[in-house]
Chimera marker file (.cmm) of the C-alpha trace (Angstrom):
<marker_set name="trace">
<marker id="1" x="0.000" y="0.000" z="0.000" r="1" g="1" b="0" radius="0.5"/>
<marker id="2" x="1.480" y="3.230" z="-0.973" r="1" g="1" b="0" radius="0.5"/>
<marker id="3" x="0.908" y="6.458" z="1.481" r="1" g="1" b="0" radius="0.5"/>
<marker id="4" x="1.138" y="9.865" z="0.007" r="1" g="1" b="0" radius="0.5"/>
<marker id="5" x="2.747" y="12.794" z="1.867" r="1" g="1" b="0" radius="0.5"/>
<marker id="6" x="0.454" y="16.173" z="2.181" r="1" g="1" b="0" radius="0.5"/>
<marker id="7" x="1.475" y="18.995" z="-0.268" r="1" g="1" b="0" radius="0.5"/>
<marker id="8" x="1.995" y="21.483" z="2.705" r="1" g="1" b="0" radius="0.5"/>
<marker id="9" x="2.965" y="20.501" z="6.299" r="1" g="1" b="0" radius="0.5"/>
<marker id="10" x="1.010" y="21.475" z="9.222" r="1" g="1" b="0" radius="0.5"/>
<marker id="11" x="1.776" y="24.317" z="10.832" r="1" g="1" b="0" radius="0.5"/>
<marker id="12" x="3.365" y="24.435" z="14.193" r="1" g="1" b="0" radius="0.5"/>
<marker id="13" x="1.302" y="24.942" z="17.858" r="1" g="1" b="0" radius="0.5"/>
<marker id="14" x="1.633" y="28.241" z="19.086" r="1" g="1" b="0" radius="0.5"/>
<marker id="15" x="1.731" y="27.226" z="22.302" r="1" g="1" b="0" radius="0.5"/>
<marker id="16" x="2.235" y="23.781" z="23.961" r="1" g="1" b="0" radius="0.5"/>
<marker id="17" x="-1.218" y="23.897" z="24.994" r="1" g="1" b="0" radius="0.5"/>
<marker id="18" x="-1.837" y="23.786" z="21.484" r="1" g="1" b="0" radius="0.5"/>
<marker id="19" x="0.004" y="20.817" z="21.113" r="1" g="1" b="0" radius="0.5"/>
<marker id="20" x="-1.619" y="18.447" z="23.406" r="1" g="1" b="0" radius="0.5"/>
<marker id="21" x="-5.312" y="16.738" z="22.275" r="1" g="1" b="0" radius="0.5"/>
<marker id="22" x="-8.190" y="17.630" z="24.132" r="1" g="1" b="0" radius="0.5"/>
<marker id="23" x="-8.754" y="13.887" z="25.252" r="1" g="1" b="0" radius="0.5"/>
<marker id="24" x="-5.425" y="14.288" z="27.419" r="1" g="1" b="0" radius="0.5"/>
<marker id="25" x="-6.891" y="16.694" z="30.102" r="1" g="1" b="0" radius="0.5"/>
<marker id="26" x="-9.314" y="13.761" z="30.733" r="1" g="1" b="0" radius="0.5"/>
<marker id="27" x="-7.305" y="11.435" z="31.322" r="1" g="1" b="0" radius="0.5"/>
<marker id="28" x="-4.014" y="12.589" z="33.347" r="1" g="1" b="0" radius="0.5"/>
<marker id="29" x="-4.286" y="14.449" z="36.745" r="1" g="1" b="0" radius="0.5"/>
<marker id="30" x="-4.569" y="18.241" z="36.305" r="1" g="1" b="0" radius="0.5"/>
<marker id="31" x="-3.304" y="19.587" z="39.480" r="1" g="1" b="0" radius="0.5"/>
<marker id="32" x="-3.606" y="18.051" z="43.365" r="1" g="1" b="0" radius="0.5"/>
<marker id="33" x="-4.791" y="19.143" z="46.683" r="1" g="1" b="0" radius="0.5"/>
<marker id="34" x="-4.957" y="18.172" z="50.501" r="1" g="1" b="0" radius="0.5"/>
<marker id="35" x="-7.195" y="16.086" z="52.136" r="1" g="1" b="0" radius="0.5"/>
<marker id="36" x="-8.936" y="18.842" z="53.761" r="1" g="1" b="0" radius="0.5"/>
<marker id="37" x="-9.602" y="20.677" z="50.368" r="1" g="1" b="0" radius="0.5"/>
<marker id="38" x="-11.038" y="17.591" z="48.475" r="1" g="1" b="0" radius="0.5"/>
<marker id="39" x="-13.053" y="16.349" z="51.489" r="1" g="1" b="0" radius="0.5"/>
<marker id="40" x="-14.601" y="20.235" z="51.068" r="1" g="1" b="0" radius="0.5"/>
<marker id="41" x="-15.276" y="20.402" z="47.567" r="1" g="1" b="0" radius="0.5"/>
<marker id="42" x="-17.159" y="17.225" z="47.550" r="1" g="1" b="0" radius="0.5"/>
<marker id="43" x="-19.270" y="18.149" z="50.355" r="1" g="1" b="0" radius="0.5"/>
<marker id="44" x="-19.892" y="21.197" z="48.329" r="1" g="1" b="0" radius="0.5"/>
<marker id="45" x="-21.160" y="20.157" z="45.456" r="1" g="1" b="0" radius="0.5"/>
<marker id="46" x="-22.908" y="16.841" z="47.240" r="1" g="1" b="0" radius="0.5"/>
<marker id="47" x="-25.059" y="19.644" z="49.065" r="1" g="1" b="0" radius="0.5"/>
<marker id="48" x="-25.363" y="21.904" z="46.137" r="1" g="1" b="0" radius="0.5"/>
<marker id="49" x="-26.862" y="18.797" z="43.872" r="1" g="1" b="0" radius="0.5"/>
<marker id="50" x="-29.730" y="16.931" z="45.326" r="1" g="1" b="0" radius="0.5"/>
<marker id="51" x="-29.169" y="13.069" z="45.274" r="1" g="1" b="0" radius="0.5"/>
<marker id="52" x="-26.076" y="13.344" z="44.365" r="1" g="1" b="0" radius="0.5"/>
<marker id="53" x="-24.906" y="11.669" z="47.620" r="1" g="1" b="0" radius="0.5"/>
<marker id="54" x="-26.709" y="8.509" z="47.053" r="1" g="1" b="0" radius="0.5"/>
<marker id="55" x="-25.343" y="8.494" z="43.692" r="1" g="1" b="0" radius="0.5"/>
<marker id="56" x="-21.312" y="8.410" z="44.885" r="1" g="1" b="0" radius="0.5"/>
<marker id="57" x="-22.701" y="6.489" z="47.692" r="1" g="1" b="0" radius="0.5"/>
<marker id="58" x="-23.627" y="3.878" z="45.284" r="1" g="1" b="0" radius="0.5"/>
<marker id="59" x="-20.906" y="4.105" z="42.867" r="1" g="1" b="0" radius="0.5"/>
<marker id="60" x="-17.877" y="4.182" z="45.668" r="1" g="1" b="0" radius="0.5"/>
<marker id="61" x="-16.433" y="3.219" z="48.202" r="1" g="1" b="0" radius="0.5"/>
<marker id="62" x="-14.529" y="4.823" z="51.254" r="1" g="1" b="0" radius="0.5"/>
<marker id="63" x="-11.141" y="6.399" z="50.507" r="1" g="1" b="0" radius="0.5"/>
<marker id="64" x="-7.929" y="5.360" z="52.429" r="1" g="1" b="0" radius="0.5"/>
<marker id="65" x="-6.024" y="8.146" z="54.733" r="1" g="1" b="0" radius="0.5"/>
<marker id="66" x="-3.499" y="10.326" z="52.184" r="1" g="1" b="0" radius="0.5"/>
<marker id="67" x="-2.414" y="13.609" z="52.312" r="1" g="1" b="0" radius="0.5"/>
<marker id="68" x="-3.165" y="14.925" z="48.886" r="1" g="1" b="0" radius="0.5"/>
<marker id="69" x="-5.334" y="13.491" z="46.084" r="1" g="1" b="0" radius="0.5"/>
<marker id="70" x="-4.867" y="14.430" z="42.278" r="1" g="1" b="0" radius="0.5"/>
<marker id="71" x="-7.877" y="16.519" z="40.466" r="1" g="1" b="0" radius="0.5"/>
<marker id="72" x="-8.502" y="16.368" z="36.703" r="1" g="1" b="0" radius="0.5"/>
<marker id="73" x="-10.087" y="19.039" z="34.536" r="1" g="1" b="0" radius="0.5"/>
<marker id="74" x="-13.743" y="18.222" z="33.174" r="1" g="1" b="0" radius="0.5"/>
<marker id="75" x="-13.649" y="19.168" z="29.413" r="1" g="1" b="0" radius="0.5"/>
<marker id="76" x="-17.346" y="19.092" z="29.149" r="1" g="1" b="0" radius="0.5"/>
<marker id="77" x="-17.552" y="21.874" z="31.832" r="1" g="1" b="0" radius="0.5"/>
<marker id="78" x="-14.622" y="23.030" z="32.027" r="1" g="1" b="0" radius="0.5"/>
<marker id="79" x="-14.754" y="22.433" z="36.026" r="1" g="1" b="0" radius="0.5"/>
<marker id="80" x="-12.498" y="20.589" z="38.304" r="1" g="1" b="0" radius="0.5"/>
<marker id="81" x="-13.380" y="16.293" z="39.258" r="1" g="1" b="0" radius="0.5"/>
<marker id="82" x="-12.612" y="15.721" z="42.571" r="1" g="1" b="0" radius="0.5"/>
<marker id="83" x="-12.004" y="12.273" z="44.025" r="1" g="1" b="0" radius="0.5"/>
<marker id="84" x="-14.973" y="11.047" z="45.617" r="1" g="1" b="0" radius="0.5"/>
<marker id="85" x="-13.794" y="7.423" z="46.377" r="1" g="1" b="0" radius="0.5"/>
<marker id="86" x="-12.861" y="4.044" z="45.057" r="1" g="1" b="0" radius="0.5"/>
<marker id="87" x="-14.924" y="2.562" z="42.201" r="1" g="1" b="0" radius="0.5"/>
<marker id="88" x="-17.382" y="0.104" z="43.222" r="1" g="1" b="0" radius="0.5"/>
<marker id="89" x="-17.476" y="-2.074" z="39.943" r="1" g="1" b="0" radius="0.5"/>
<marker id="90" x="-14.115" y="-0.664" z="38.216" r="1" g="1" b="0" radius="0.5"/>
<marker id="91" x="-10.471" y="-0.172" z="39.725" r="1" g="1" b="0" radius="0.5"/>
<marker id="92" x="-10.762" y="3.293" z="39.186" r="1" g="1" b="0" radius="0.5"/>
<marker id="93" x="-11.315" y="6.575" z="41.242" r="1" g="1" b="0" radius="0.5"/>
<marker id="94" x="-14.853" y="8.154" z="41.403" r="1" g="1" b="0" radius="0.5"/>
<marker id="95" x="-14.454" y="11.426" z="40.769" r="1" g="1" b="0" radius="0.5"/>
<marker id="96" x="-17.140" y="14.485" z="40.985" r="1" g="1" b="0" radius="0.5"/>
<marker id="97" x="-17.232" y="17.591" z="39.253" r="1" g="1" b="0" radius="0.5"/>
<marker id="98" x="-17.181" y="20.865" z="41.407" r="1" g="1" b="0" radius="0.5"/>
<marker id="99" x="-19.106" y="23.145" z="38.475" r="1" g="1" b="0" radius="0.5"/>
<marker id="100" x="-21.847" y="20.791" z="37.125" r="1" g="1" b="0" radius="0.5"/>
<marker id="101" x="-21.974" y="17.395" z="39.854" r="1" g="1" b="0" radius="0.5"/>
<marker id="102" x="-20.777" y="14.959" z="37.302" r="1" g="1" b="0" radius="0.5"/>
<marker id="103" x="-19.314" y="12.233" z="38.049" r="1" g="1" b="0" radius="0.5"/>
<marker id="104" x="-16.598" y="10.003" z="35.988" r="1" g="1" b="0" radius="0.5"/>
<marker id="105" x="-13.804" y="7.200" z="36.851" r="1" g="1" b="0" radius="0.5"/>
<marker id="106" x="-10.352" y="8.464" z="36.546" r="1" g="1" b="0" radius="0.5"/>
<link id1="1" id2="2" r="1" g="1" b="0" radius="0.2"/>
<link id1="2" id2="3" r="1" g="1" b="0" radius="0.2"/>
<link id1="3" id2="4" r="1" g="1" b="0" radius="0.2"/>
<link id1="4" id2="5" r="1" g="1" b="0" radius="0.2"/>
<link id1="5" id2="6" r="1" g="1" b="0" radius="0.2"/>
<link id1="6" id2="7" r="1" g="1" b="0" radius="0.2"/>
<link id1="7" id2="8" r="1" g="1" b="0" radius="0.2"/>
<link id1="8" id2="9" r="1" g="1" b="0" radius="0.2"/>
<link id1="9" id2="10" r="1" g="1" b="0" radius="0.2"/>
<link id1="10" id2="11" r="1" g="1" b="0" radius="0.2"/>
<link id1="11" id2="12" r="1" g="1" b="0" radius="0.2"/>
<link id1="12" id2="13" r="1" g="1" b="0" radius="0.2"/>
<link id1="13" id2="14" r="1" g="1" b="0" radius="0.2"/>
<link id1="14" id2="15" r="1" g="1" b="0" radius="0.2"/>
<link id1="15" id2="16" r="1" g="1" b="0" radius="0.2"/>
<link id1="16" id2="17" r="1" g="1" b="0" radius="0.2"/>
<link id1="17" id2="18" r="1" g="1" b="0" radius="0.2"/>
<link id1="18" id2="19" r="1" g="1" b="0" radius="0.2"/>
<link id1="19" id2="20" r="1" g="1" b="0" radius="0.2"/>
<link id1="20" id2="21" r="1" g="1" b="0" radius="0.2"/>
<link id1="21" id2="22" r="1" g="1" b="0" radius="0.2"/>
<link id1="22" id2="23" r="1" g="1" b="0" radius="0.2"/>
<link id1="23" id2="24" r="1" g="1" b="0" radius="0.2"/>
<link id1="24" id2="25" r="1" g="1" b="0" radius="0.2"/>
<link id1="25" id2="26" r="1" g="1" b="0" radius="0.2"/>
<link id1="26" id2="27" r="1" g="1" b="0" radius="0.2"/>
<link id1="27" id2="28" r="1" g="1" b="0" radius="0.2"/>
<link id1="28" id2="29" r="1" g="1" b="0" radius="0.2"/>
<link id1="29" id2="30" r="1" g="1" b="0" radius="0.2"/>
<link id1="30" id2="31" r="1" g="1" b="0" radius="0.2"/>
<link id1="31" id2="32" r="1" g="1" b="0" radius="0.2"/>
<link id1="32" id2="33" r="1" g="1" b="0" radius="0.2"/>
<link id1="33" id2="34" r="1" g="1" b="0" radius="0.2"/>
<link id1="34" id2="35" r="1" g="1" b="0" radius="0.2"/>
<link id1="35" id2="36" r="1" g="1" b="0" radius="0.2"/>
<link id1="36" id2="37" r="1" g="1" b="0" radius="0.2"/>
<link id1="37" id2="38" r="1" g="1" b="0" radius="0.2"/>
<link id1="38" id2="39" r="1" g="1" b="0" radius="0.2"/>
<link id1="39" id2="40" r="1" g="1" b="0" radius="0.2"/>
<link id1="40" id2="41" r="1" g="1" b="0" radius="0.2"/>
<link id1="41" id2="42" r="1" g="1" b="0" radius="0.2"/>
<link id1="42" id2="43" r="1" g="1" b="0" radius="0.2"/>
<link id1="43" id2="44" r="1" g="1" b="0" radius="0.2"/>
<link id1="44" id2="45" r="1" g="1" b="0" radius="0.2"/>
<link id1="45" id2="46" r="1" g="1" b="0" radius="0.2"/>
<link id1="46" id2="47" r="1" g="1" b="0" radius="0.2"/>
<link id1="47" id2="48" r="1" g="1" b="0" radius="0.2"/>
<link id1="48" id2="49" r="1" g="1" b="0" radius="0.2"/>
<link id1="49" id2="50" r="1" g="1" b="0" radius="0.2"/>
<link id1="50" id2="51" r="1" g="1" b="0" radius="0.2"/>
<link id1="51" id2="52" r="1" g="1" b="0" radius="0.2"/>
<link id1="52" id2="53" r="1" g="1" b="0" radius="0.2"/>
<link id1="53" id2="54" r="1" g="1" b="0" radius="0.2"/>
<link id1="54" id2="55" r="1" g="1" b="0" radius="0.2"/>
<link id1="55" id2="56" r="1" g="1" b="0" radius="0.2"/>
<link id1="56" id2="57" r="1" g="1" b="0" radius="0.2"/>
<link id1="57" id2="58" r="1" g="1" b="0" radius="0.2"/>
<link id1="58" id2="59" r="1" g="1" b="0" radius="0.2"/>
<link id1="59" id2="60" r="1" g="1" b="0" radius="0.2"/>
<link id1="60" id2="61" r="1" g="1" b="0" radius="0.2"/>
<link id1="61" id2="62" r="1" g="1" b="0" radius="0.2"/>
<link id1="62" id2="63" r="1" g="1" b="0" radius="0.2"/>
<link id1="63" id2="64" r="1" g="1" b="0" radius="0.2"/>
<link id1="64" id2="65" r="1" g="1" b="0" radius="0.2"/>
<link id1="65" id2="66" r="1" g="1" b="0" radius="0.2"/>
<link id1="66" id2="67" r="1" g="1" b="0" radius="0.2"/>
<link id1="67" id2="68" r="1" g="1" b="0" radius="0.2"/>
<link id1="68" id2="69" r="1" g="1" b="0" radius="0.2"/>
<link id1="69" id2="70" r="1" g="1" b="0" radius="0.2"/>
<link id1="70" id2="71" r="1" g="1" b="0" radius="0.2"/>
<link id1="71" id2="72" r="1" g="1" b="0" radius="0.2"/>
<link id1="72" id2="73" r="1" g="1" b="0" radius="0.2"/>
<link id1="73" id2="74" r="1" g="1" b="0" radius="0.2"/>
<link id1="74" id2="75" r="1" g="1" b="0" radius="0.2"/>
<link id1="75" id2="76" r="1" g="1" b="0" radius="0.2"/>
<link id1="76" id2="77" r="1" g="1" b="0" radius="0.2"/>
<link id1="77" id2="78" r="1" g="1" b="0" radius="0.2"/>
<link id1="78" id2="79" r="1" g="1" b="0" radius="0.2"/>
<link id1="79" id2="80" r="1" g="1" b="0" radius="0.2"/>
<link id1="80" id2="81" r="1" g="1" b="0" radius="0.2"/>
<link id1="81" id2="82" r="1" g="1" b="0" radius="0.2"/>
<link id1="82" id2="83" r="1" g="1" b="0" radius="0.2"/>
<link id1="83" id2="84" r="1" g="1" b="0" radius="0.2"/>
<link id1="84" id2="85" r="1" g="1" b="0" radius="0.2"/>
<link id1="85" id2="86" r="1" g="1" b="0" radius="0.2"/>
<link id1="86" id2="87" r="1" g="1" b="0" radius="0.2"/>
<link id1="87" id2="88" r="1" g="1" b="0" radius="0.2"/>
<link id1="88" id2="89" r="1" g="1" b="0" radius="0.2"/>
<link id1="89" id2="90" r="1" g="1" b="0" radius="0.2"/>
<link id1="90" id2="91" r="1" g="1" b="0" radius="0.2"/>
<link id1="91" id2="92" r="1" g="1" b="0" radius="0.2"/>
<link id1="92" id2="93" r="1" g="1" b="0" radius="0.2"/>
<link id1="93" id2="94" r="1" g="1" b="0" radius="0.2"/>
<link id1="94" id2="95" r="1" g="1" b="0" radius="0.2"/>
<link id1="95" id2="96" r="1" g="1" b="0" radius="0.2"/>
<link id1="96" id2="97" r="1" g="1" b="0" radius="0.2"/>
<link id1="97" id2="98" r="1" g="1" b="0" radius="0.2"/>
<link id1="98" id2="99" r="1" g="1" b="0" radius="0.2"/>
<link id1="99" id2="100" r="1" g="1" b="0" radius="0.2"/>
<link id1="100" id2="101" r="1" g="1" b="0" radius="0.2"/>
<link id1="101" id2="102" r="1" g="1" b="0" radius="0.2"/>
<link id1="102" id2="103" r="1" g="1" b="0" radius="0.2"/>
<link id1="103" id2="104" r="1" g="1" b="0" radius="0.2"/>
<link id1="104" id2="105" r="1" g="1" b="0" radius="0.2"/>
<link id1="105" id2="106" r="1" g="1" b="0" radius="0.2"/>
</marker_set>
């Protein structure tokens, strides 16, 4: 099978932001906090979205004792996931979204 070359190369990222796909800020931690400052921002948005409780309570399990926890950015938001807990069903985190409530495994 023969590939053919394009006629002009692409042009260069402006930035490295620019570089990097949009399905890598989903994927790889985006910045971390303490214990005390995720353990906050969950309770947050747990009371600012109703049943949302019952939801990670279903989906997770209890965290172990650490210091600092990673958070991710939420492209469909733009927001910040927190870690909730452990996955129930998936070796994974449960993670919660401090803008809109979502939730997603990381």
């Amino acid at each position: 099978m023969r590939y053919s070359r394009p006629s002009e190369p692409a042009p260069l990222a402006s930035s490295p932001e620019d570089r990097v796909t949009s399905n890598i800020s989903q994927s790889y931690p985006y910045s971390s906090e303490t214990e005390a400052e995720r353990a906050a921002a969950v309770d947050a948005v747990v009371a600012a979205h109703e049943g949302l409780g019952a939801t990670l309570e279903g989906a997770s399990t209890p965290l172990d004792a650490s210091e600092r926890w990673w958070t991710y950015h939420h492209a469909g938001c733009g927001g910040t996931l927190h870690v909730a807990g452990y996955g129930r069903e998936q070796h994974a985190v449960v993670t919660v979204c401090d803008r809109c409530g979502a939730t997603a495994l990381r």
